[in-house]
DRENDO-1510 file (C-alpha; in Angstrom, 1 decimal, always signed):
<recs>
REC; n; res; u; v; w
REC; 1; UNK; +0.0; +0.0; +0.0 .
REC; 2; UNK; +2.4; +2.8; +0.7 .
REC; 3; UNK; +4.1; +2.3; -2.3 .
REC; 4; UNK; +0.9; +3.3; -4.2 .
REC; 5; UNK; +0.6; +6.5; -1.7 .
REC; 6; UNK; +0.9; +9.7; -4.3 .
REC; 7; UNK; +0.3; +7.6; -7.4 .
REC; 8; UNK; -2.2; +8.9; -9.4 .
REC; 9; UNK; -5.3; +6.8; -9.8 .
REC; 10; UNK; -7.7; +7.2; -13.1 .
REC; 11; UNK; -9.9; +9.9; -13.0 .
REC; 12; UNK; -13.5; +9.7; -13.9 .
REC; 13; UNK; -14.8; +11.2; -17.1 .
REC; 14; UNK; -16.8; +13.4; -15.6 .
REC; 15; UNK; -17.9; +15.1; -11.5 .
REC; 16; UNK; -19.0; +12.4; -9.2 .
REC; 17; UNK; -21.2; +13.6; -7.0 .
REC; 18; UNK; -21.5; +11.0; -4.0 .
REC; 19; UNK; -24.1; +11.8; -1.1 .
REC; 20; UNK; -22.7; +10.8; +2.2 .
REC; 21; UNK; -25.6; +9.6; +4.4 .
REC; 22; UNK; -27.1; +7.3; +7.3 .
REC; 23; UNK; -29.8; +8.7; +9.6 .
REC; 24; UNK; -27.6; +6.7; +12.6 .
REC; 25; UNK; -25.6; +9.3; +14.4 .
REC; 26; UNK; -21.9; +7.9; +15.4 .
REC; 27; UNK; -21.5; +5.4; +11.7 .
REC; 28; UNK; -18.3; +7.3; +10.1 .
REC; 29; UNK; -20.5; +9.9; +7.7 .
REC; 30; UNK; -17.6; +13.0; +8.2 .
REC; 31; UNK; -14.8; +10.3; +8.8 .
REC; 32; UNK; -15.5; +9.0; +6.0 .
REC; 33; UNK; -16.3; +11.7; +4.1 .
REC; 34; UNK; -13.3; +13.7; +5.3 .
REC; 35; UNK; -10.5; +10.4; +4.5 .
REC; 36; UNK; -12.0; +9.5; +1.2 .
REC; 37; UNK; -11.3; +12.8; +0.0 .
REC; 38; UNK; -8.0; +13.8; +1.6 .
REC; 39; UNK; -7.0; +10.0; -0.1 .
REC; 40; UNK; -8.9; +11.0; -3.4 .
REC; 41; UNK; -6.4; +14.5; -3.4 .
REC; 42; UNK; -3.6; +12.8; -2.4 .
REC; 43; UNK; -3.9; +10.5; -5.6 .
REC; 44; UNK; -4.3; +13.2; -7.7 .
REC; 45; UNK; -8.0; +13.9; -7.9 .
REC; 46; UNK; -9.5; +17.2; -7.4 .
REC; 47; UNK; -12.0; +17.1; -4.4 .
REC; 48; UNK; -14.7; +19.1; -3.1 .
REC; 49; UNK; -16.6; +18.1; +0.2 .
REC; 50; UNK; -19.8; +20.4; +0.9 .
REC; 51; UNK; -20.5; +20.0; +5.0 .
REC; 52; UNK; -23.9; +19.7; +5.2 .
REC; 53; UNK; -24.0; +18.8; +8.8 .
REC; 54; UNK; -24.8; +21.5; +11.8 .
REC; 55; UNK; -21.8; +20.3; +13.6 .
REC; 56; UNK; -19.4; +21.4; +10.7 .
REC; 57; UNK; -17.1; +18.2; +12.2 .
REC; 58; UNK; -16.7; +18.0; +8.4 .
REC; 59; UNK; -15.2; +21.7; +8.6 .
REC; 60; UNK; -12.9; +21.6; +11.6 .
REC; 61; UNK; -11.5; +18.0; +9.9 .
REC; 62; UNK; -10.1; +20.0; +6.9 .
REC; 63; UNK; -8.9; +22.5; +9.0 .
REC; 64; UNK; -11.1; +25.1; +8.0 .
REC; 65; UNK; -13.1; +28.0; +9.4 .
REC; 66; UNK; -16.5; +27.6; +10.1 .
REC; 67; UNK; -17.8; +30.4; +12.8 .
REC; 68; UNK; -20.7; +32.3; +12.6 .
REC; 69; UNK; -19.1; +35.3; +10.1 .
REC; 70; UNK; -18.0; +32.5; +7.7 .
REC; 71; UNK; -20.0; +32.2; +4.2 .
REC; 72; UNK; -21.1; +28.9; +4.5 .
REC; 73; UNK; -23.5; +26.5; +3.0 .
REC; 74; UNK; -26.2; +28.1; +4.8 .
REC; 75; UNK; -26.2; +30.7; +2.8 .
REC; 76; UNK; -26.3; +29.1; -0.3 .
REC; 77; UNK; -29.4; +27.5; +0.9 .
REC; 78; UNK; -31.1; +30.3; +2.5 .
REC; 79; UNK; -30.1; +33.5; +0.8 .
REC; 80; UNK; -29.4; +32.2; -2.4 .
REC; 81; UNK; -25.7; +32.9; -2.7 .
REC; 82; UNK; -23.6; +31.2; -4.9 .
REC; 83; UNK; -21.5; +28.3; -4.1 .
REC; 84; UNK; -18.3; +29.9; -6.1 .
REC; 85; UNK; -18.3; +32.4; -3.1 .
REC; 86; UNK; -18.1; +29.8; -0.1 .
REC; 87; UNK; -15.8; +27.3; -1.3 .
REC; 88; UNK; -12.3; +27.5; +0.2 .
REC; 89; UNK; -9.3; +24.9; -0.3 .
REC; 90; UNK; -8.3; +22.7; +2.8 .
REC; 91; UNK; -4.9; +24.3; +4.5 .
REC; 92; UNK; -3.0; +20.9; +4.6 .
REC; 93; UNK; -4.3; +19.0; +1.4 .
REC; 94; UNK; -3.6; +20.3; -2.3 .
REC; 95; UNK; -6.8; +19.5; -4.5 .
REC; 96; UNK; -9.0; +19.5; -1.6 .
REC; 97; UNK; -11.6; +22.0; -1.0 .
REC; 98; UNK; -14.3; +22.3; +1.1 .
REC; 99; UNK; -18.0; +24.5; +1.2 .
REC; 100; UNK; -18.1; +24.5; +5.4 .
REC; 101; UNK; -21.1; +24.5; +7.4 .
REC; 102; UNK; -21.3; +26.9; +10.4 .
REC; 103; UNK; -24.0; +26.4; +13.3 .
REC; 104; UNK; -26.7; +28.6; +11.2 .
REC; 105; UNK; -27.1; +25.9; +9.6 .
REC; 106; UNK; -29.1; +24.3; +12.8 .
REC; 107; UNK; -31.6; +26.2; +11.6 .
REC; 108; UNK; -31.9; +25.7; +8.1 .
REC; 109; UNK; -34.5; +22.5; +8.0 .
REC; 110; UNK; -36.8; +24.7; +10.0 .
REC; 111; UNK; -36.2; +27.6; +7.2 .
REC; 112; UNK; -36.2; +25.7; +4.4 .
REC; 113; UNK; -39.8; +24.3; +5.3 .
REC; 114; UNK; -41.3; +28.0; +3.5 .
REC; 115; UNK; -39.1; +28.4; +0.6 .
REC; 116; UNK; -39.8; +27.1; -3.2 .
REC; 117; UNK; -38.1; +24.2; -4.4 .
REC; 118; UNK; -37.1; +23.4; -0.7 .
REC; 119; UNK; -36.0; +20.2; -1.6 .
REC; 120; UNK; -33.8; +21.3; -5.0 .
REC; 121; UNK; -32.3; +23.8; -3.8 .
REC; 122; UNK; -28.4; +22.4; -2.6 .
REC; 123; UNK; -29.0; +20.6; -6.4 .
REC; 124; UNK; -29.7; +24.3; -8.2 .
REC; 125; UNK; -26.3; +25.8; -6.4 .
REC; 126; UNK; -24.6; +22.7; -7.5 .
REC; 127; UNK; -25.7; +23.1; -11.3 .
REC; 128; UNK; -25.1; +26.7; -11.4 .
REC; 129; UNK; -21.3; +26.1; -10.3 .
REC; 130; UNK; -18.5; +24.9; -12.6 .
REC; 131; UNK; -18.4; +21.2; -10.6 .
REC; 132; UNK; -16.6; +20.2; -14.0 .
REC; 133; UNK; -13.4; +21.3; -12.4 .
REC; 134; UNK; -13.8; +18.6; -9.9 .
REC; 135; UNK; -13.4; +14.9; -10.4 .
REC; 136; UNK; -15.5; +14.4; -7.0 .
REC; 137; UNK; -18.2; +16.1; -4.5 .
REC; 138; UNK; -18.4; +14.6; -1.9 .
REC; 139; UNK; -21.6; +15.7; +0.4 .
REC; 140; UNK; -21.6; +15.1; +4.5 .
REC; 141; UNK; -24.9; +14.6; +5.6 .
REC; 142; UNK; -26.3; +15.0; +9.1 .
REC; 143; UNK; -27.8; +12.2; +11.1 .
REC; 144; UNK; -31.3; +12.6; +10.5 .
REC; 145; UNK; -33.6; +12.2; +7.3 .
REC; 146; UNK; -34.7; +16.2; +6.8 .
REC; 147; UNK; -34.7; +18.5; +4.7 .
REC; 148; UNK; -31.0; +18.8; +4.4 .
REC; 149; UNK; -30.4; +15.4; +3.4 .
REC; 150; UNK; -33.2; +15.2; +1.8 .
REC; 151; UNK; -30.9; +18.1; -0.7 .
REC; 152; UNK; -28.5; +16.1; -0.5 .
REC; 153; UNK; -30.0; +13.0; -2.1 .
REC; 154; UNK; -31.2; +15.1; -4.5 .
REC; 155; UNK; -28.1; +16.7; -5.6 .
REC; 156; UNK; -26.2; +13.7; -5.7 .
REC; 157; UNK; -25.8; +10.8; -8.8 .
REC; 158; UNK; -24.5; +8.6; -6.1 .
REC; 159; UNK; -25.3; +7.6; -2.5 .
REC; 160; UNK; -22.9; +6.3; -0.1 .
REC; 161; UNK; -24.0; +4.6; +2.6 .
REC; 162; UNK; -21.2; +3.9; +5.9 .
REC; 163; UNK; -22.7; +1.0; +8.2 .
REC; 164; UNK; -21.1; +0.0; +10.9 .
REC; 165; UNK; -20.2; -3.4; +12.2 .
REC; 166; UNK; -22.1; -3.4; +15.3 .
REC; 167; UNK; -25.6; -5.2; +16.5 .
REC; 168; UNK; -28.0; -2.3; +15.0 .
REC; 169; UNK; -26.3; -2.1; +11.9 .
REC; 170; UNK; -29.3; -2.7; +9.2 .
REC; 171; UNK; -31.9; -1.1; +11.9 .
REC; 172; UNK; -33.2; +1.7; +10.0 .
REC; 173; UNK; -31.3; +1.4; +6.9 .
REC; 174; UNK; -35.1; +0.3; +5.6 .
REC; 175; UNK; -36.2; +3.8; +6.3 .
REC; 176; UNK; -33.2; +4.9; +4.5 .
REC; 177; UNK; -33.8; +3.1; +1.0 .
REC; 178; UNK; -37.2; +3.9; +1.1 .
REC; 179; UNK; -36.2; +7.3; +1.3 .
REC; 180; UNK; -33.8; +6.5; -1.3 .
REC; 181; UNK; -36.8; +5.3; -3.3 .
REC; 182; UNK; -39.0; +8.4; -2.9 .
REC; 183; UNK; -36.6; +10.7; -4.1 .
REC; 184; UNK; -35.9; +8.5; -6.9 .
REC; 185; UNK; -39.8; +8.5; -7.8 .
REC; 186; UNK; -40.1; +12.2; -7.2 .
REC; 187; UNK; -36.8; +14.2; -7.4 .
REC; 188; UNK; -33.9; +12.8; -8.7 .
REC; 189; UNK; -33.8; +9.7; -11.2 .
REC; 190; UNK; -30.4; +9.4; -11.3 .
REC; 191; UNK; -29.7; +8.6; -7.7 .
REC; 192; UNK; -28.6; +5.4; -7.1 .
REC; 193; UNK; -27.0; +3.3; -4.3 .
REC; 194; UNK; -23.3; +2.9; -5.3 .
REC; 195; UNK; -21.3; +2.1; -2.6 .
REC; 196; UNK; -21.2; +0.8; +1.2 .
REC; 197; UNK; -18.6; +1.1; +3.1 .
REC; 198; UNK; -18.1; -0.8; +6.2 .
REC; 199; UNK; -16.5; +0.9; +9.3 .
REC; 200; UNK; -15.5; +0.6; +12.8 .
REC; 201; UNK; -14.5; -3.4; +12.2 .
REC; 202; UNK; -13.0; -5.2; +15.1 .
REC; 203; UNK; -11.4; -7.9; +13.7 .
REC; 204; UNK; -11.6; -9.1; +17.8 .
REC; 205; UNK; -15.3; -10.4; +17.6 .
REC; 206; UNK; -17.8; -12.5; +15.8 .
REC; 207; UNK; -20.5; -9.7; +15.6 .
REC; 208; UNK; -18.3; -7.8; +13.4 .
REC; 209; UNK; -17.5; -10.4; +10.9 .
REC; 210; UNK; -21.5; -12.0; +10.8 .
REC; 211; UNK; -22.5; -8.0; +10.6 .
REC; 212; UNK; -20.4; -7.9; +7.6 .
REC; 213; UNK; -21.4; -10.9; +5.8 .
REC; 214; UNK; -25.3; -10.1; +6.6 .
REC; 215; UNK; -24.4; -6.4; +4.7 .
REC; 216; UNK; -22.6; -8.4; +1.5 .
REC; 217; UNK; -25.6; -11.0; +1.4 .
REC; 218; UNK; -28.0; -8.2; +1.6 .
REC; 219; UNK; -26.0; -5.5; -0.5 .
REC; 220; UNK; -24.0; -7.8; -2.6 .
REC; 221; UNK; -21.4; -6.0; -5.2 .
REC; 222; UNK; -21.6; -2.4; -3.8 .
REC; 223; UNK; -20.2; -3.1; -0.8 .
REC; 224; UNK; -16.4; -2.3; -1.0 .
REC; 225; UNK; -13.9; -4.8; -0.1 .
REC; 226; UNK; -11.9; -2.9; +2.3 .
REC; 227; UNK; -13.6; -2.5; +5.7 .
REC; 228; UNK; -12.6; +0.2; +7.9 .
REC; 229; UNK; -11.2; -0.7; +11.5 .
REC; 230; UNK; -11.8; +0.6; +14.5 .
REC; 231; UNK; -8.8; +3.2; +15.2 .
REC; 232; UNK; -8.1; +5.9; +17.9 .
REC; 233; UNK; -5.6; +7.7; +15.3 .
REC; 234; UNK; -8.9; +8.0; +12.8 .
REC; 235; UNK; -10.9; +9.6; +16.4 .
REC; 236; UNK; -8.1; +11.8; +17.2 .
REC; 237; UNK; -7.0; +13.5; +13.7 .
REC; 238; UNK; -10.0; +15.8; +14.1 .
REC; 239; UNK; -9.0; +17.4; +17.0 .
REC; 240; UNK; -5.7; +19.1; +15.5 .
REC; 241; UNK; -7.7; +19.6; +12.3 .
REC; 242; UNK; -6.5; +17.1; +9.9 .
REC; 243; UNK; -7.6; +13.9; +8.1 .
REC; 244; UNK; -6.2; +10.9; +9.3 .
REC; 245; UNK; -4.1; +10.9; +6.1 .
REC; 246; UNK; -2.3; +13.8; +7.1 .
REC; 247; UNK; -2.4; +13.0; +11.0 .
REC; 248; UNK; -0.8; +9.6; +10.7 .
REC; 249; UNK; -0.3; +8.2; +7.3 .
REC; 250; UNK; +1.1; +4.7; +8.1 .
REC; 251; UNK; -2.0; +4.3; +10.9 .
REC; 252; UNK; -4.8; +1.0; +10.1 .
REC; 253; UNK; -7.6; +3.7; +9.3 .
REC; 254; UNK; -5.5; +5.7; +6.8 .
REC; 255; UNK; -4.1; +2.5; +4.9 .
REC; 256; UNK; -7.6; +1.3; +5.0 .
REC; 257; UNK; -9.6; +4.7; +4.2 .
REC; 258; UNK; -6.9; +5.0; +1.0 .
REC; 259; UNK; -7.7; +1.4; -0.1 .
REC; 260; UNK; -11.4; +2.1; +0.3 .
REC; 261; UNK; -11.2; +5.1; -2.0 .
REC; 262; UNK; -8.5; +3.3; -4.3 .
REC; 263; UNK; -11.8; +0.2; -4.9 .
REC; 264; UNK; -14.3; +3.5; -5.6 .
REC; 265; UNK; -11.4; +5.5; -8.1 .
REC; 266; UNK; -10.7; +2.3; -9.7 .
REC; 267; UNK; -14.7; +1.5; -10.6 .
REC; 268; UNK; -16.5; +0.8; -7.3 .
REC; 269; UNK; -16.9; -2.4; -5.5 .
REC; 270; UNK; -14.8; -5.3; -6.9 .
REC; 271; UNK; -17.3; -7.6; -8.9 .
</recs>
């Protein structure tokens, strides 16, 4: 693996745009948001992740600002302003860039209830902005099924889906595709369910491995190969601002977040 590390991998013909979501709190969304695309830049890609969570953990990963006085994704949804005038690149990754979230944005499912085209409206910013110069978007989600994931499945081709290997895994991933489904039927055709990624694997127990095979009999060729371990270097990295890449490349989580996004740049799941 590290002899791959700065190689660049193919690049996709045009922008993926990969929604990041799972209504569970605590399942790797922004770690896995955050590490796919720091690995994606590293190997060459250009990278944009829009932080569409409250929290803006997302934000603080990449090392940028996200207080209150920041342009942020909230007002791209609320006041209309254009994404060109948010976006900012990530201090420690080149090709990285990132559209943060500030706390406003805690407020936003409640605001967008009254406007038109509430659910469209992250998909208009997104069409209205050159994404062409990207090779990937990736979009954090927050841990709920409102209105601002609900913009994120619909301005998305792809969805993402981070399970974890623990007892509740699949509970409320039904609510999730059916979601899925409805925004399919309604808002956004093109959405489909391209990839799951398996995290927070402990190697230590049976629950993690019969977790993991219930996902691949259930899922079947979208589920990546590489599962992601449990790893305190992959819970610490946020705290001084980095991605784990940066934070501690030769760590379990970073050799395993770069061969997760190594399967997706190379085509997806293995079939």
């Amino acid at each position: 693996m590290p002899g791959r590390r700065g190689k660049e991998w193919p690049r996709p013909d045009r922008c993926r745009i990969i929604t990041i979501a799972n209504q569970k709190g605590g399942v790797g969304k922004t770690t896995s948001s955050v590490n796919l695309a720091a690995s994606l830049a590293m190997h060459g890609a250009q990278v944009l992740v829009v932080d569409l969570d409250p929290q803006g953990n997302a934000s603080t990963a990449l090392g940028v600002e996200h207080h209150a006085e920041v342009p942020s994704i909230y007002d791209v949804l609320i006041e209309d302003m254009a994404l060109a005038d948010i976006v900012v690149p990530a201090p420690e990754i080149p090709n990285l860039y990132c559209a943060p979230a500030t706390l406003n944005l805690a407020g936003a499912e409640i605001e967008l209830v009254s406007k038109v085209a509430r659910e469209s409206r992250l998909r208009r910013a997104l069409d209205a902005y050159d994404t062409d110069k990207y090779d990937y978007v990736l979009i954090d989600c927050p841990p709920s099924l409102g209105l601002l994931t609900v913009n994120a499945l619909v301005g998305g081709d792809e969805l993402l889906i981070p399970i974890q290997c623990e007892y509740y895994a699949l509970e409320g991933l039904g609510q999730l595709i059916r979601t899925v489904d409805l925004v399919k039927a309604h808002l956004n055709q093109k959405l489909k369910v391209s990839t799951i990624l398996l995290t927070m694997y402990d190697a230590r127990t049976r629950l993690a491995a019969q977790v993991a095979e219930d996902v691949r009999n259930h899922f079947g060729d979208v589920v990546l190969n590489t599962v992601i371990p449990r790893s305190v270097r992959v819970s610490e990295a946020p705290s001084y601002g980095q991605s784990v890449m940066t934070y501690d490349p030769g760590s379990s989580g970073a050799l395993a977040y770069s061969e997760a996004a190594s399967e997706m740049a190379h085509g997806g799941a293995v079939q």
